[in-house]
C-alpha positions as CSV (number, residue, x, y, z in Angstrom):
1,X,-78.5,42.4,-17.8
2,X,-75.0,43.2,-18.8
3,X,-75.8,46.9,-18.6
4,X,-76.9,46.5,-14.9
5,X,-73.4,44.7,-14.4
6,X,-71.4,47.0,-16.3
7,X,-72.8,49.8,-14.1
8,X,-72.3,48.1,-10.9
9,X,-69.1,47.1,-12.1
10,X,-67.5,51.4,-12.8
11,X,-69.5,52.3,-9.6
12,X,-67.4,49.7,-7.6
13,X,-64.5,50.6,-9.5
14,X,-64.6,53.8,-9.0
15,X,-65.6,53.6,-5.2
16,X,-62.7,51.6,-4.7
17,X,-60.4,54.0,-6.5
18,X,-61.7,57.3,-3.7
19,X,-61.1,55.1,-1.1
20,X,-57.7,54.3,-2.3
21,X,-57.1,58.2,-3.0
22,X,-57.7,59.1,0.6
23,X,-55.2,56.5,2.1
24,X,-52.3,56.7,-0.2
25,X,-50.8,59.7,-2.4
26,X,-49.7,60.5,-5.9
27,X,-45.8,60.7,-5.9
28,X,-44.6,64.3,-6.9
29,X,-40.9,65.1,-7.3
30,X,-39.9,66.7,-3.8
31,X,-38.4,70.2,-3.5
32,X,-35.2,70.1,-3.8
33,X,-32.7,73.0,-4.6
34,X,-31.0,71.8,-8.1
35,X,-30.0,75.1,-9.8
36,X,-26.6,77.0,-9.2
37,X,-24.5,73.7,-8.8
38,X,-21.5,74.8,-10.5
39,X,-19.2,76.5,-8.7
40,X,-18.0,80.0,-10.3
41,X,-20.2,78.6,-13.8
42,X,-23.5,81.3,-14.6
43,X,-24.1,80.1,-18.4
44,X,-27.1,79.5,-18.7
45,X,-26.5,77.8,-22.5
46,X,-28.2,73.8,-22.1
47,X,-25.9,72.9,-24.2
48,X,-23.8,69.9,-22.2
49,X,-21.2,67.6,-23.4
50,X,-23.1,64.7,-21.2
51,X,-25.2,64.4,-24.8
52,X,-22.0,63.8,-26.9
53,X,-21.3,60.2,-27.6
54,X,-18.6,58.6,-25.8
55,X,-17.1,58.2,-29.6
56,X,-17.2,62.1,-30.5
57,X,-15.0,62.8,-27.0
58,X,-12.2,59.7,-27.4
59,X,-10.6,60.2,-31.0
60,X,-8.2,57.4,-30.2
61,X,-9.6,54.5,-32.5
62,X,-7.3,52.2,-29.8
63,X,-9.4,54.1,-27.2
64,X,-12.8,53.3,-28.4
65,X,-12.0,49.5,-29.1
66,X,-11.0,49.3,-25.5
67,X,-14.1,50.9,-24.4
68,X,-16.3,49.1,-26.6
69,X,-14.1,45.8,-25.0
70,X,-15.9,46.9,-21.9
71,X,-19.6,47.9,-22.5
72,X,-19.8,43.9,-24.2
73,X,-17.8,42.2,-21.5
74,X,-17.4,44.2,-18.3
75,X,-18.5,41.7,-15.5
76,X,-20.1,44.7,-13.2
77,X,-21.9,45.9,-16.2
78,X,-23.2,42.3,-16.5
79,X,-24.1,42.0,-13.2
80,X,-26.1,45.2,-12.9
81,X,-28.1,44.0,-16.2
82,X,-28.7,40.8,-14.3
83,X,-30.2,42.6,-11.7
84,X,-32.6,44.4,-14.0
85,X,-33.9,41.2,-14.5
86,X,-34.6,40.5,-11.3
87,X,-36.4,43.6,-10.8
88,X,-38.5,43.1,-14.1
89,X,-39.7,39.5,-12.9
90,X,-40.6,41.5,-9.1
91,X,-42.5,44.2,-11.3
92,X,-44.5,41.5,-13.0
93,X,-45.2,39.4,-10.1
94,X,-47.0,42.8,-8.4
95,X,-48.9,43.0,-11.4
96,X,-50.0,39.4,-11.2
97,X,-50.7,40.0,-7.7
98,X,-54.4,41.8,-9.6
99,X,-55.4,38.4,-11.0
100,X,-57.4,35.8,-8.9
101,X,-55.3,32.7,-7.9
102,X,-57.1,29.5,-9.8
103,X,-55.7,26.2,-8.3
104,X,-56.9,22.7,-9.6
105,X,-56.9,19.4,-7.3
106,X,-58.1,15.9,-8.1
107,X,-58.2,13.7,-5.1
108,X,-59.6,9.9,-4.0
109,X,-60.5,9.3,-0.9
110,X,-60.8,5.4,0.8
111,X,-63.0,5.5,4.0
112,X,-63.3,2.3,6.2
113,X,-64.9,1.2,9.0
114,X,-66.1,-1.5,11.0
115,X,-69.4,-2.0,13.7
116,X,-71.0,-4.9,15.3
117,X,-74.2,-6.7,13.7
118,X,-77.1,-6.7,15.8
119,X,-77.8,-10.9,14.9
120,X,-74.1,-11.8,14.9
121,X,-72.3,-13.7,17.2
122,X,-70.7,-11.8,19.7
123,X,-67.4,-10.2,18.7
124,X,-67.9,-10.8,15.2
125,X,-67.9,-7.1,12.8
126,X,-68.9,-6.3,9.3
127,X,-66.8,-3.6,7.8
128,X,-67.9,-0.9,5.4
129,X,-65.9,0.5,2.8
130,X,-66.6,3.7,1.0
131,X,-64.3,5.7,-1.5
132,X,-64.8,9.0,-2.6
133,X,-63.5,10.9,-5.9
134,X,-63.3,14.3,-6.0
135,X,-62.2,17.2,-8.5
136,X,-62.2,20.9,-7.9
137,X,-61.1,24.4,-8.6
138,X,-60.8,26.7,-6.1
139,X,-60.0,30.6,-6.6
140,X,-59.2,33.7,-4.5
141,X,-59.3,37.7,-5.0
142,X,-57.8,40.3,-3.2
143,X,-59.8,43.5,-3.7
144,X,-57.6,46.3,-4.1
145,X,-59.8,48.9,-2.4
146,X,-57.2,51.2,-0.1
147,X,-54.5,51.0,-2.9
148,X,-52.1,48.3,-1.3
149,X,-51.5,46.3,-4.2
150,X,-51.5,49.7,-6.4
151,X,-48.6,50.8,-4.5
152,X,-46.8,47.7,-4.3
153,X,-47.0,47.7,-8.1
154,X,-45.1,51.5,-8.2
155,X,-43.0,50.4,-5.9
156,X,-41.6,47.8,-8.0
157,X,-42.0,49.8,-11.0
158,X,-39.6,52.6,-9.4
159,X,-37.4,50.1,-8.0
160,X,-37.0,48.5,-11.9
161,X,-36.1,52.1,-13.1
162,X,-33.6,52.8,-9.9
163,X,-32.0,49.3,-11.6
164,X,-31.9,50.5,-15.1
165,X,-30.3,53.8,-13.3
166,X,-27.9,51.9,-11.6
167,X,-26.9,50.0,-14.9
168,X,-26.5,52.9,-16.8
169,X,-24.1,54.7,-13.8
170,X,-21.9,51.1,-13.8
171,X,-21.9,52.3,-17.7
172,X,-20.8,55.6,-17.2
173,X,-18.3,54.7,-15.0
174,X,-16.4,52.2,-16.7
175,X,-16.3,54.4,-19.7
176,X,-14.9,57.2,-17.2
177,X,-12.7,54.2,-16.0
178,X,-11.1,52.5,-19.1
179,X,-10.3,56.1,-20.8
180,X,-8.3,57.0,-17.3
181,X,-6.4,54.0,-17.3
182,X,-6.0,54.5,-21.0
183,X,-4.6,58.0,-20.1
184,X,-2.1,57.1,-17.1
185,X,-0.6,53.7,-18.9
186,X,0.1,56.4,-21.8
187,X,1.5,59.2,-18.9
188,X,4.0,55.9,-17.5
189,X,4.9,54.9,-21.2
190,X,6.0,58.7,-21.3
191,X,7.7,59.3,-18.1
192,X,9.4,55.9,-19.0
193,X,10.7,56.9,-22.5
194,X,11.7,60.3,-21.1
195,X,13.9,58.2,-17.9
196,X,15.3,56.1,-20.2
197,X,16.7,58.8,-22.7
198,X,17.7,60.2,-19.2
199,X,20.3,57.5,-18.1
200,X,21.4,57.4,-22.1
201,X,22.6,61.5,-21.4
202,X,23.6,60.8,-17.6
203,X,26.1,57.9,-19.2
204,X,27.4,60.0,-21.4
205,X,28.1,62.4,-18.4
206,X,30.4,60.4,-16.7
207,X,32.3,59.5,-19.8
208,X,32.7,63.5,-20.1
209,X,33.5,63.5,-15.9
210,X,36.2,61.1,-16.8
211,X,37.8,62.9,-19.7
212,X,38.0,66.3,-18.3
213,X,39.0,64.4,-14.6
214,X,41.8,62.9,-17.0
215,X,42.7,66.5,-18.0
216,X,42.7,68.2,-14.9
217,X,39.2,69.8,-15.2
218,X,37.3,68.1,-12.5
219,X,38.3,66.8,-9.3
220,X,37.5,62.6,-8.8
221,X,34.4,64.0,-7.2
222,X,32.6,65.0,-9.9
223,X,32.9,61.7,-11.7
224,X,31.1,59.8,-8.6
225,X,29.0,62.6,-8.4
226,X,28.0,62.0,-12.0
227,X,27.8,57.9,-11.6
228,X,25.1,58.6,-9.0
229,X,22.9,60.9,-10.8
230,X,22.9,58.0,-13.2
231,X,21.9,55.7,-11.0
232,X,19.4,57.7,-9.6
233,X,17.6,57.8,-12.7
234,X,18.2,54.2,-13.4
235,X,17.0,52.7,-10.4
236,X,13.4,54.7,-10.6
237,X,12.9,52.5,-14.3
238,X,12.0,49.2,-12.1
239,X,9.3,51.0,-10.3
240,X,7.9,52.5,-13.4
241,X,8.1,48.9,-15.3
242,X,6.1,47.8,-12.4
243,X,3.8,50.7,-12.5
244,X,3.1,50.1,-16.3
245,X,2.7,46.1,-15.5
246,X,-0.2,47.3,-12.8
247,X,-1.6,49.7,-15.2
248,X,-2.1,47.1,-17.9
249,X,-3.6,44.3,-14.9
250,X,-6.3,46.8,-13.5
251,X,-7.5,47.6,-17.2
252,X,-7.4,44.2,-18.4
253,X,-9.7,43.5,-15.2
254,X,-12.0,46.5,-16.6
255,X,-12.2,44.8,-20.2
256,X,-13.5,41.6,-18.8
257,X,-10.4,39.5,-19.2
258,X,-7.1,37.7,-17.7
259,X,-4.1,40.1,-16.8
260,X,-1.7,40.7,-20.4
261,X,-1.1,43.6,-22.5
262,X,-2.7,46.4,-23.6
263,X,-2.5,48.1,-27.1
264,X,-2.1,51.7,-27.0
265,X,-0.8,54.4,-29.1
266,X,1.3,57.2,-27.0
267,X,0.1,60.5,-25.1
268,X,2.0,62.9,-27.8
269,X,-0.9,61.4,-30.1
270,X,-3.8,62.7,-27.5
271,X,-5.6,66.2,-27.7
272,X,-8.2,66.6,-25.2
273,X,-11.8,67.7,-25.9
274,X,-11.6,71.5,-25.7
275,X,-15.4,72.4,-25.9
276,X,-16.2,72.1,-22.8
277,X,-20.0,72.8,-22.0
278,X,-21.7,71.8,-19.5
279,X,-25.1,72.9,-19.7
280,X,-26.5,74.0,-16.2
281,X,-26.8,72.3,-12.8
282,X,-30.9,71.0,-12.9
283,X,-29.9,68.8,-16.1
284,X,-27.9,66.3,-13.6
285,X,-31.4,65.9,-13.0
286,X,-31.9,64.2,-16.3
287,X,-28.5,63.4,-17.6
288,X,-27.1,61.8,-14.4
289,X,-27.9,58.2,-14.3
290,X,-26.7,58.4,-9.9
291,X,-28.7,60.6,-9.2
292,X,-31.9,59.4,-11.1
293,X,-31.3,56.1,-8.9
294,X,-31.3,58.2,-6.1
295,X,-34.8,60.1,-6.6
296,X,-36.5,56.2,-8.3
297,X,-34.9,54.7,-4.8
298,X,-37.3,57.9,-2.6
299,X,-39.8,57.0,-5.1
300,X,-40.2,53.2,-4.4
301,X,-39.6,54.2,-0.5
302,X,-42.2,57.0,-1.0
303,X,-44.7,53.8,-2.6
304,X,-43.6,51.7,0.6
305,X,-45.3,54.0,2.3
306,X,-48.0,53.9,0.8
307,X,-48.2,50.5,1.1
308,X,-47.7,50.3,5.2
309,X,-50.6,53.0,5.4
310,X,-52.8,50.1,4.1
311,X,-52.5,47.7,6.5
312,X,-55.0,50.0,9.1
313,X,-57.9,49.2,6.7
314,X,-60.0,46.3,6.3
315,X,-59.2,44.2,3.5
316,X,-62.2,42.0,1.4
317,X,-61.2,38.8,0.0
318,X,-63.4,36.8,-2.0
319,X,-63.0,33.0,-2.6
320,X,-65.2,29.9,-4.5
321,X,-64.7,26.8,-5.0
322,X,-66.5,24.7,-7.4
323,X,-66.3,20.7,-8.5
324,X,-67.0,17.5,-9.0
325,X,-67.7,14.8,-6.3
326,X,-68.9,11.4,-6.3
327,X,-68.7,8.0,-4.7
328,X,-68.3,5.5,-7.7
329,X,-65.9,6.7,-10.5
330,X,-68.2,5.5,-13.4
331,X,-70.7,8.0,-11.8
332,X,-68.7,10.8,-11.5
333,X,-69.7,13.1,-13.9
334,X,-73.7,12.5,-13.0
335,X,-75.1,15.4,-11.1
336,X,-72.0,15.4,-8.5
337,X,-71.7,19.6,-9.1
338,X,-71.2,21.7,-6.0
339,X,-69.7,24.5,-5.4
340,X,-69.2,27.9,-3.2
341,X,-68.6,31.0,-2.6
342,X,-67.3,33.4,0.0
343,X,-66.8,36.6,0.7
344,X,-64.7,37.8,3.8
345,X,-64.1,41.6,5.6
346,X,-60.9,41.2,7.4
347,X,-60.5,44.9,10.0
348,X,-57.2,44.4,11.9
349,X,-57.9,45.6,15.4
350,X,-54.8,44.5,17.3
351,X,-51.6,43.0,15.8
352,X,-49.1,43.7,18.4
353,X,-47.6,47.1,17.1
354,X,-46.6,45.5,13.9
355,X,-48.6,47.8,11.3
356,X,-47.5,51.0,13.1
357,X,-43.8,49.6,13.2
358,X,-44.7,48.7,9.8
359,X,-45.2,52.4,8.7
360,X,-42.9,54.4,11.1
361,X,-40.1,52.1,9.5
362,X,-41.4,52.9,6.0
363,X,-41.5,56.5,6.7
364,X,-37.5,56.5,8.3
365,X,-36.8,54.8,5.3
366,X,-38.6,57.2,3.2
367,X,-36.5,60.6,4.8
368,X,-33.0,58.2,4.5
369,X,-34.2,58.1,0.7
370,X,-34.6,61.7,0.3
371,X,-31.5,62.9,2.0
372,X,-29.9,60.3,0.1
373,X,-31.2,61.9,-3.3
374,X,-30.4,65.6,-1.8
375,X,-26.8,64.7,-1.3
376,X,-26.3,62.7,-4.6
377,X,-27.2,65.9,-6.4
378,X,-25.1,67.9,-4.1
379,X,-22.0,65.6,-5.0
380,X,-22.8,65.3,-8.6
381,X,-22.4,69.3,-8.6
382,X,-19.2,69.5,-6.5
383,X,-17.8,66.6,-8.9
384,X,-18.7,69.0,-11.9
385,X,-16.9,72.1,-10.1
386,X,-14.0,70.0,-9.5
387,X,-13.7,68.4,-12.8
388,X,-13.2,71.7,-14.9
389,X,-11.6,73.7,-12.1
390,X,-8.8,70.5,-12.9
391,X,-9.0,71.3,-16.1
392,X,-8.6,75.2,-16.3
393,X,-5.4,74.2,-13.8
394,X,-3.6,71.6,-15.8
395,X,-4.4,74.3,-19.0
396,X,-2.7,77.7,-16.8
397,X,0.2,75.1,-15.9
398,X,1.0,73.7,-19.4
399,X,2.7,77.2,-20.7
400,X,4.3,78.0,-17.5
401,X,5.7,74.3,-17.3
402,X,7.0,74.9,-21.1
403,X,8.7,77.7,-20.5
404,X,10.2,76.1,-17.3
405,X,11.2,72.7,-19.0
406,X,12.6,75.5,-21.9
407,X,14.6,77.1,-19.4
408,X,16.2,74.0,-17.2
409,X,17.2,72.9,-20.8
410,X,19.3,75.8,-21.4
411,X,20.5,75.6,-18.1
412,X,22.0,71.8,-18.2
413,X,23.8,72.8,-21.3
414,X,25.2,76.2,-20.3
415,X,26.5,74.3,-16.6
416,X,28.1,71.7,-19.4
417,X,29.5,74.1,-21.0
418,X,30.9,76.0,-18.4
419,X,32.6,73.1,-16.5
420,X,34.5,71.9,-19.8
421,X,36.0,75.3,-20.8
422,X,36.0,77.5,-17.5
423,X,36.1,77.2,-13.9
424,X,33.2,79.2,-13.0
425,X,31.1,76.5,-12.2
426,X,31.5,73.2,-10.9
427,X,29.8,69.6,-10.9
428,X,26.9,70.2,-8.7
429,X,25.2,73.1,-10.9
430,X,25.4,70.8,-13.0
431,X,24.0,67.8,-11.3
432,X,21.2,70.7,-9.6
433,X,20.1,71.6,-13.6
434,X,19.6,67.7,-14.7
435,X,17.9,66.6,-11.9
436,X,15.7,69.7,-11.5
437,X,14.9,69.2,-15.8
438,X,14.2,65.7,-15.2
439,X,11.5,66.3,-13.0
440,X,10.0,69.2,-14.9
441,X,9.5,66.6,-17.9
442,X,7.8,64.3,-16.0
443,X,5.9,66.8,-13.8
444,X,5.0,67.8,-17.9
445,X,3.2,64.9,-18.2
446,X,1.4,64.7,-15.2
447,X,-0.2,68.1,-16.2
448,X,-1.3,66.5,-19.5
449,X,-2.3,63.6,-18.0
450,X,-4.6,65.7,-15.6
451,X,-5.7,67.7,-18.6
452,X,-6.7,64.9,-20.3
453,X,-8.8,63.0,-16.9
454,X,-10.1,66.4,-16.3
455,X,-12.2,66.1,-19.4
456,X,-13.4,62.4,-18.8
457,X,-14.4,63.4,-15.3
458,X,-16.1,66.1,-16.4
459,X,-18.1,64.1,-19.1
460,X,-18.7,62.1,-16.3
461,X,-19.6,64.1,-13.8
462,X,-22.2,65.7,-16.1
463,X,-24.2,62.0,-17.0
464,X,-21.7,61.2,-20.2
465,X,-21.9,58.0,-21.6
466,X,-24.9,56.4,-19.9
467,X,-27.1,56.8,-23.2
């Protein structure tokens, strides 16, 4: 007997699962061009810093507390773990969505009513009361014979992996985010310190523009002349105060906490990751957390599908319902069984357009999906092109900008020179030199600075961190 079941049993089950073959598909990856993303790159060495951990490429101890600060108390990496959550419970819901509903009721029921007696006097009624007590379990299965609740279930599986994805990208870029705020408060405590020993040379300038004024030297306009270069330096400290003040808010925001302070050690103590490898262009593929969120978002659309493709088919239903029933409470477990069962063929014939808007919307949605993909990869590459060509930039400027700094140095002293023992120069060469070597320092630290955000862009770029 439970042969012949059993039997019965894999033949429906594996009628069920043709049928459900012919009206949905298996997803498959779609074509899409993934190779030769990197501009003017043709290693094709795997190798890719995106596998380092974020602790091998940010030596700064300060650094990886801040970053570690984050990943535990980042509120947009807490949301997007929430979130997986969510998606988990949908997942689980569209597997219980297999299972038969089983509901349980217990109800009591008071009927009464009243008719005339046939030997009565007129207008006189006799009332009858009944009550009923009744208790019963009622259950309901969905077949799943074209694949509907199959593909509602890979929906929400992909839709569980695009939130994982999407947590792991939040991860990423916070890590990207912290070590570049990290980077520029260090750039403004430079260009700061390097202002401020500025306006310490530019006083002593006008106390040399009023000695040699006092000896005949210089005129009385090369001691205003002097008091203003000060002052131009001086009055840019304010605004780089206030830029430091910013720098510390935004990151404090990042770490999870109130606006104040931020300990840091100084850019002359950075050296940025040199080894720079980034694998080739159909690892984004696998490293980049974006752009797997991107292809699990087609996926679930490509499921949706699926799903909307269902609705043309009939769909079997079977239901029982089974109790006990009785009219007196003491007898109410004495032969009061009954029970039944049903099974129902539902074929929708007209529904006023709504399956076939159903799955012409599915299918838009679907094609939005995979361009969306397509261009995520295509901006993941361009982000990686852009990233090192940054950093093979800030590298060809760094000696050039040395030997300029070098030079303007030399050229403030021999201008000083000149205008205390000679007359071949005046005030203005001078005042050209400092203010031309003040902004080759600073423009010295910018280049670091982009050296240094070229690498955590890259690392980025490439899928760093999100493991």
């Amino acid at each position: 007997m439970n042969t012949r079941y059993n039997k019965f049993y894999f033949i429906a089950g594996f009628f069920a699962l043709t049928l459900s073959a012919c009206v949905t598909k298996k997803y498959e990856r779609p074509s899409i061009n993934s190779k030769d993303l990197y501009r003017s790159v043709t290693d094709s060495d795997t190798t890719t810093i995106a596998n380092l951990s974020w602790k091998v490429l940010f030596t700064d101890q300060t650094l990886q507390g801040l970053i570690q600060q984050g990943i535990n108390e980042n509120l947009d990496l807490k949301q997007a773990i929430e979130k997986i959550k969510a998606a988990q419970a949908t997942l689980n819901a569209s597997k219980a969505a297999f299972l038969p509903s089983l509901n349980a009721s217990l109800s009591a029921t008071d009927n009464k009513q009243s008719k005339a007696a046939v030997n009565l006097p007129s207008g006189v009624n006799i009332a009858t009361e009944t009550q009923t007590y009744t208790g019963q379990l009622s259950t309901s299965w969905q077949a799943d014979i074209w694949g509907k609740l199959s593909s509602a279930k890979r929906s929400a599986y992909a839709s569980l992996l695009q939130t994982d994805a999407a947590k792991r990208a939040v991860q990423t870029s916070l890590i990207a985010s912290i070590a570049n705020a990290y980077y520029t408060l260090l750039s403004l405590d430079q260009q700061l310190a390097i202002t401020e020993q500025t306006v310490k040379i530019r006083q002593t300038d006008v106390e040399t523009m009023k000695s040699l004024k006092d000896g005949a030297i210089v005129n009385g306009a090369a001691v205003v002349q002097s008091e203003a270069n000060l002052y131009a330096a001086q009055v840019t400290i304010p605004d780089l105060k206030r830029s430091i003040r910013e720098a510390e808010n935004a990151l404090s925001i990042l770490l999870g906490k109130g606006p104040g302070e931020i300990t840091r050690t100084t850019m002359d103590q950075q050296t940025a990751y040199a080894d720079l490898r980034t694998g080739v262009s159909s690892q984004l593929l696998q490293n980049r957390p974006d752009v797997q969120e991107a292809e699990f978002a087609f996926r679930a659309a490509f499921e949706n599908t699926n799903n909307a493709k269902t609705y043309f088919y009939p769909a079997l239903t079977l239901t029982a319902n089974g109790g006990l029933s009785s009219l007196k409470l003491k007898n109410f477990f004495d032969n009061s069984i009954f029970y039944s069962l049903v099974g129902g063929l539902t074929q929708p014939i007209f529904n006023n357009g709504q399956n076939k808007a159903r799955l012409k919307t599915a299918q838009a949605q679907q094609q939005q999906a995979f361009y969306a993909f397509q261009k995520t990869l295509l901006t993941s590459g361009a982000e990686v092109s852009n990233a090192l060509y940054a950093y093979q930039t800030a590298n060809e400027k760094a000696e050039t900008r040395a030997k300029q700094i070098a030079s303007l140095t030399k050229a403030v002293d021999y201008t000083k020179e000149l205008l205390r023992y000679s007359s071949a120069t005046n005030y203005t060469d001078v005042l050209t030199s400092e203010q031309s070597l003040l902004a080759a320092q600073l423009s010295g630290v910018n280049d670091k600075l982009q050296k240094l955000q070229a690498v955590v862009n890259l690392y980025e770029a490439l899928g760093g961190g999100s493991k």
